[in-house]
C-alpha positions in Angstrom: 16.5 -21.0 -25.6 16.1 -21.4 -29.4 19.4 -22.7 -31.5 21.2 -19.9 -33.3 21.6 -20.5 -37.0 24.8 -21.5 -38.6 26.0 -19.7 -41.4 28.8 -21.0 -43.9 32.5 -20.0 -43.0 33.1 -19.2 -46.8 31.0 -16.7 -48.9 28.9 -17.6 -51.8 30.4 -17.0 -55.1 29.1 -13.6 -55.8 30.7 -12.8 -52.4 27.5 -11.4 -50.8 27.1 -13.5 -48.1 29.4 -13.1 -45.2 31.0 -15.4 -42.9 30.3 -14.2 -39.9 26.6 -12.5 -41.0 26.5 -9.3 -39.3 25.8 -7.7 -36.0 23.1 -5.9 -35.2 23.2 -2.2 -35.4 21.3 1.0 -34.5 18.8 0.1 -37.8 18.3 -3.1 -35.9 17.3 -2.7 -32.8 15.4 0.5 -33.5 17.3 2.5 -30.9 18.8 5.1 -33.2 21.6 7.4 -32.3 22.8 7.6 -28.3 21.7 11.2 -27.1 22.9 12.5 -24.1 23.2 10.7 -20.2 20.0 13.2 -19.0 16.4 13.1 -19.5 14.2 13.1 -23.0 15.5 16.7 -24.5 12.9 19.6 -25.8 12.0 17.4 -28.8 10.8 14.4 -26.6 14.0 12.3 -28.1 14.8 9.6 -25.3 17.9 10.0 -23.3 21.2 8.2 -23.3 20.4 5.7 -20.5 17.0 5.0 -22.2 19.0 3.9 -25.5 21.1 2.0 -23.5 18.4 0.2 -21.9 16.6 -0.4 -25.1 19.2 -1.8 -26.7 20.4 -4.3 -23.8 16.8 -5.5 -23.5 16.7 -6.0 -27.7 19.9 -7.7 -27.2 18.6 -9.9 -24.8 15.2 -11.1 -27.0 17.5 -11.8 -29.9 19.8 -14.4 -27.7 16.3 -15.7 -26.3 15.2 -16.4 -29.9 17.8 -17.2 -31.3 18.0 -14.2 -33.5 22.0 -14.4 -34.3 24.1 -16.4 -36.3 27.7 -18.1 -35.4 30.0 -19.3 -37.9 31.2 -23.0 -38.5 33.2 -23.2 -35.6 30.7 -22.1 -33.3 32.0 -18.4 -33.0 29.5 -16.3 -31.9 30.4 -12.3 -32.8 27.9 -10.5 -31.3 28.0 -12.2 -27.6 32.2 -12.0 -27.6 31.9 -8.4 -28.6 29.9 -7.7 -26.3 29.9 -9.2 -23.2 33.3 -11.2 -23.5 35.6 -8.7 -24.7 34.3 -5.9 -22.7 34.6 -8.0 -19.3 38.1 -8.7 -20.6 38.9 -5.2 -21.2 38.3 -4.0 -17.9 40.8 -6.8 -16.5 43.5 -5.2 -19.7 42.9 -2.1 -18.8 42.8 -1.9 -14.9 44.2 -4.8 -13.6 47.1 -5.7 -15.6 47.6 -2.3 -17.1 48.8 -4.2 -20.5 50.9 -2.1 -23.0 50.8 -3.6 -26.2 53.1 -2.3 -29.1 53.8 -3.4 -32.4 50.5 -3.9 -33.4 50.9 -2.3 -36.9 53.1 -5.4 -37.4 49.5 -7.4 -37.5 48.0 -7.1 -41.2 44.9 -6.0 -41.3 42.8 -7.4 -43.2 44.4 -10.7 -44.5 45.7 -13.7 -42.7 48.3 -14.1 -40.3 49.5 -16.3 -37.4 50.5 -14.8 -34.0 52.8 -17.3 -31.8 53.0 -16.4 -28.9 55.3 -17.4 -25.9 52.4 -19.4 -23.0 53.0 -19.2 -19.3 50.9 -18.4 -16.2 49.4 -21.4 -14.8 45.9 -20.3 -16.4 45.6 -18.7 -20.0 45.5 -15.0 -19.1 47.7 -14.5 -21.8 46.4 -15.6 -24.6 43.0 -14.0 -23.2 45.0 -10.5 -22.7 46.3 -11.1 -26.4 42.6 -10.8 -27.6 42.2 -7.9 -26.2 44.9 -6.0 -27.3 44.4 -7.1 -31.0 40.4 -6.5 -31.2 40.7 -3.3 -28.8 43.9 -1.8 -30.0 44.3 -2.5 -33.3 43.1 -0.1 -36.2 41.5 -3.0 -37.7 39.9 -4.5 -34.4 40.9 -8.1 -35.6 39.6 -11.0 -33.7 42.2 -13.1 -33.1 41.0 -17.7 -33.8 43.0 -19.1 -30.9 43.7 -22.4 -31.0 43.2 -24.7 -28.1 44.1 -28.1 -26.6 41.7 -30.9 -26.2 41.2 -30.4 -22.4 39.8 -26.7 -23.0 37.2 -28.4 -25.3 36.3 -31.1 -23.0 35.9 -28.8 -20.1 31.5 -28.5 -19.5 31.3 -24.9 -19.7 34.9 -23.9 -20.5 34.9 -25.5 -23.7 31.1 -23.7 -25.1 32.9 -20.5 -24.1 35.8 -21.0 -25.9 33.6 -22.1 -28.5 31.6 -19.2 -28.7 34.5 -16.6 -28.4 36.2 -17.7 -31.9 38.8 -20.9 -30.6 39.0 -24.2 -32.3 41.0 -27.3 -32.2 44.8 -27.1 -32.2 44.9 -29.3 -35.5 46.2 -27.9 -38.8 43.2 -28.7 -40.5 41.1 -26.1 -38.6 44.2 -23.8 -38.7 44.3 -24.0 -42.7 40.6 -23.5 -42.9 41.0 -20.0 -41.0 44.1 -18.7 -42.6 42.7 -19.8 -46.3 39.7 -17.8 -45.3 41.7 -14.5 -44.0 41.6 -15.3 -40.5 43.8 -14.4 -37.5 44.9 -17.0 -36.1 46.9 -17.7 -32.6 48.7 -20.4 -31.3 50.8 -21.2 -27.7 53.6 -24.1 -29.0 55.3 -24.2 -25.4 51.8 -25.1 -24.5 51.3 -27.1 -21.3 55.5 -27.0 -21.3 54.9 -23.6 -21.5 51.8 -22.2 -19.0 52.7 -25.1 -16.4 56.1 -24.7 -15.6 57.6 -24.2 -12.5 58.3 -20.6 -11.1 61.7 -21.0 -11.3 61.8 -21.6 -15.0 59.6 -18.3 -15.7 60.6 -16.6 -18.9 62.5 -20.1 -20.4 60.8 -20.8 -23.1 60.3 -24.6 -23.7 60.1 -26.7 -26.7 58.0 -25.9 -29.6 56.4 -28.9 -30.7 57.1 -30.3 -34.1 56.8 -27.1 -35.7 52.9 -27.6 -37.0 52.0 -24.4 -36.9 55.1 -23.3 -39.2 53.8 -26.0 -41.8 50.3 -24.2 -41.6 51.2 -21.0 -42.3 54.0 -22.1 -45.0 50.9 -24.2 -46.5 48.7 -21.2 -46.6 51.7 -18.4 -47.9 50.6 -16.3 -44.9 53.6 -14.4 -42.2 53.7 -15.6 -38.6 53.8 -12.5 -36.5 56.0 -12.9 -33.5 54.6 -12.2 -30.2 56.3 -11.9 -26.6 54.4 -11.3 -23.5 55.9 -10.1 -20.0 54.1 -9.9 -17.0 52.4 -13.3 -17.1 55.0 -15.9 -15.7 54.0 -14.0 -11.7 50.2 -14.1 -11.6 50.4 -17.5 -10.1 54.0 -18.4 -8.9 54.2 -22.2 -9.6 55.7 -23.5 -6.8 54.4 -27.0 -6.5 52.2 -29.5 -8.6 50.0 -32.7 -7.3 50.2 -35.3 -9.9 47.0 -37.2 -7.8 44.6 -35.0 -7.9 45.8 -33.4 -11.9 44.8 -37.5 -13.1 41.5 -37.3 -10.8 40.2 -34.5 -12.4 41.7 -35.2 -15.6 44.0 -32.2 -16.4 47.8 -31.9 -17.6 48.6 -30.5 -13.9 47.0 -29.3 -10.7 49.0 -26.0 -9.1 49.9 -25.2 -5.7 51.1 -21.2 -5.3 51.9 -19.4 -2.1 48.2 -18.6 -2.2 46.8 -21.4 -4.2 44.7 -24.0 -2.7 46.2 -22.2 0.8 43.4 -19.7 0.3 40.8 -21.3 -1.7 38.7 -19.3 -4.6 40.6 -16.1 -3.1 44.0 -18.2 -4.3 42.9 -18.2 -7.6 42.7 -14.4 -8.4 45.6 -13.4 -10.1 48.4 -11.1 -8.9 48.3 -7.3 -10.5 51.2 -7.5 -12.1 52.7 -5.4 -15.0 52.1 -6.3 -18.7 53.7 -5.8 -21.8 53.3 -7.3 -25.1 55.0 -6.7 -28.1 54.1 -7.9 -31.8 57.5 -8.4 -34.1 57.8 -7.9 -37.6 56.5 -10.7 -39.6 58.6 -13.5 -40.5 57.3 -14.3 -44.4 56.6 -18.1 -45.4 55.1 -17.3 -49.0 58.7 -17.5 -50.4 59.3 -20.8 -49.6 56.5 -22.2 -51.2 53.7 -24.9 -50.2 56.1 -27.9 -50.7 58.6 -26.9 -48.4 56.2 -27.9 -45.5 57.0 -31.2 -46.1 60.6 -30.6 -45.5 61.2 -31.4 -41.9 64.3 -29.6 -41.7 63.1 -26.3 -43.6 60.3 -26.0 -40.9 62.4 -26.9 -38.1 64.6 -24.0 -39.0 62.0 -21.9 -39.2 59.9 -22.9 -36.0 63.6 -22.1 -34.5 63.9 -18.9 -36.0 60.5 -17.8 -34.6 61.3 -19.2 -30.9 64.5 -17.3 -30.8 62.9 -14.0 -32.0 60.4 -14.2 -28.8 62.8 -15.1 -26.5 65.2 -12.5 -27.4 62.5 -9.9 -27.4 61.6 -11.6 -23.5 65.1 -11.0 -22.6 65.2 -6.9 -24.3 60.9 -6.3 -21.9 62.3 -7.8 -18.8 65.8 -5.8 -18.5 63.5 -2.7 -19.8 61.0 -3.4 -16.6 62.2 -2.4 -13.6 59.4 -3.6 -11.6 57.0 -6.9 -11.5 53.9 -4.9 -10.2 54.9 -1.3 -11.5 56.8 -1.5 -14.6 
């Protein structure tokens, strides 16, 4: 398969370029409108299922030639619009039944950072979070999530991540994406967060040093609060094995009522009830660049955001009066 080409995260002066180059449309591929599901109508125009086809097959030559472009980071548009958000959108829609609100709270079409609460045993919620912001959003934003270093250094895992818009969870990658308008979503429980025990669902841990408030206060763009419900009982953390976690090099290997008891049939994730709910932005343009340096103006702040999820947590779950049903 022949290397796609890289194209610069910034546009050129006279603002022409574009930083993610641009996916193919109907002008592309040659395919023209979509008729109707039936056969070729009176005028010999090709049918809905015939458009369909020609345009999956055209999609396929481009990735076999390498006809598509990814951005700096590796993100490739096209293939997360396409195949990974639509595979996700099915498990949104019919599996976890998500209802996402406050989305008008999510500029957009300037930067931002959503911080988000992290639990779950696997990432289903920051995947979930994708979904709702590209799918439900009037602006279909992609949301630049930031990950740790063992997503990266997973074979597999860490291209895909790659390729569906993540990065390193260092400022320096964060600043680059917010500077250039970007999205951008961060976990600061994290592995606090998605691998605590059962019994500790909906507590949210320790934020970290507060890094991500120092990004954002750098760049003069809002952190959007963001508290998700329904995640904490997909895989009910009832046990860990510290062993075979160091073996195969992760923060923590899981054991569930179903998980490794079952095997692969363990690791699907139980249909529960989702909500999540975007806050009103919390502003960091009035403090001013310097203030990131202030370790006790950015504690305050991390703190503000960490008590504006949980208290939202606290307002979904006595709302909910089911796990599996709402």
């Amino acid at each position: 398969m022949a290397d796609a080409r890289v194209i610069p995260l910034y546009p050129d002066e006279d603002g022409t370029s574009s930083a993610w180059g641009r996916c193919p449309r109907d002008e592309d591929t040659g395919t023209g409108e979509t008729g109707s599901d039936g056969a070729d109508d009176a005028e010999g125009n090709p049918a809905g299922w015939q458009l369909a086809l020609a345009d999956a097959v055209a999609f396929a030559r481009r990735r076999l030639l390498g006809e598509y472009t990814v951005d700096e980071f590796g993100f490739d548009r096209e293939l997360t619009d396409r195949v990974f958000l639509p595979a996700l959108r099915a498990v949104y829609d019919n599996w976890f039944r998500v209802e996402a609100t406050g989305l008008d709270n999510v500029p957009g079409d300037s930067a931002a950072l959503v911080v988000a609460n992290h639990s779950g045993t696997l990432p289903w919620d920051a995947l979930m979070t994708t979904v709702a912001l590209h799918e439900q959003h009037p602006a279909g934003r992609h949301l630049r999530m930031l990950g740790a270093d063992v997503v990266f250094a997973t074979p597999f895992v860490g291209t895909l991540a790659r390729r569906s818009g993540q990065t390193l969870a260092c400022n320096e990658d964060a600043q680059r994406l917010l500077r250039s308008g970007e999205l951008v979503g961060v976990w600061p429980e994290g592995f606090k967060g998605i691998g605590k025990p059962f019994r500790d669902r909906y507590k949210l841990q320790r934020f970290g040093r507060g890094g991500f408030v120092s990004a954002a206060m750098r760049c003069g763009v809002p952190i959007v609060p963001c508290s998700i419900v329904g995640a904490e009982e997909i895989y009910p953390k009832i046990g860990d094995v510290p062993p075979l976690a160091r073996l195969l090099g992760l923060p923590y290997f899981p054991v569930t009522p179903f998980f490794p008891l079952l095997g692969p049939l363990g690791a699907v994730p139980l249909p529960t009830k989702w909500y999540i709910e975007f806050g009103e932005p919390i502003e960091t343009a009035g403090h001013g660049a310097e203030a990131a340096e202030d370790p006790m103006v950015v504690f305050d702040l991390s703190d503000r955001v960490r008590e504006t999820i949980q208290e939202t947590i606290y307002r979904l779950l006595a709302q909910r009066g089911s796990v599996f049903f709402g």
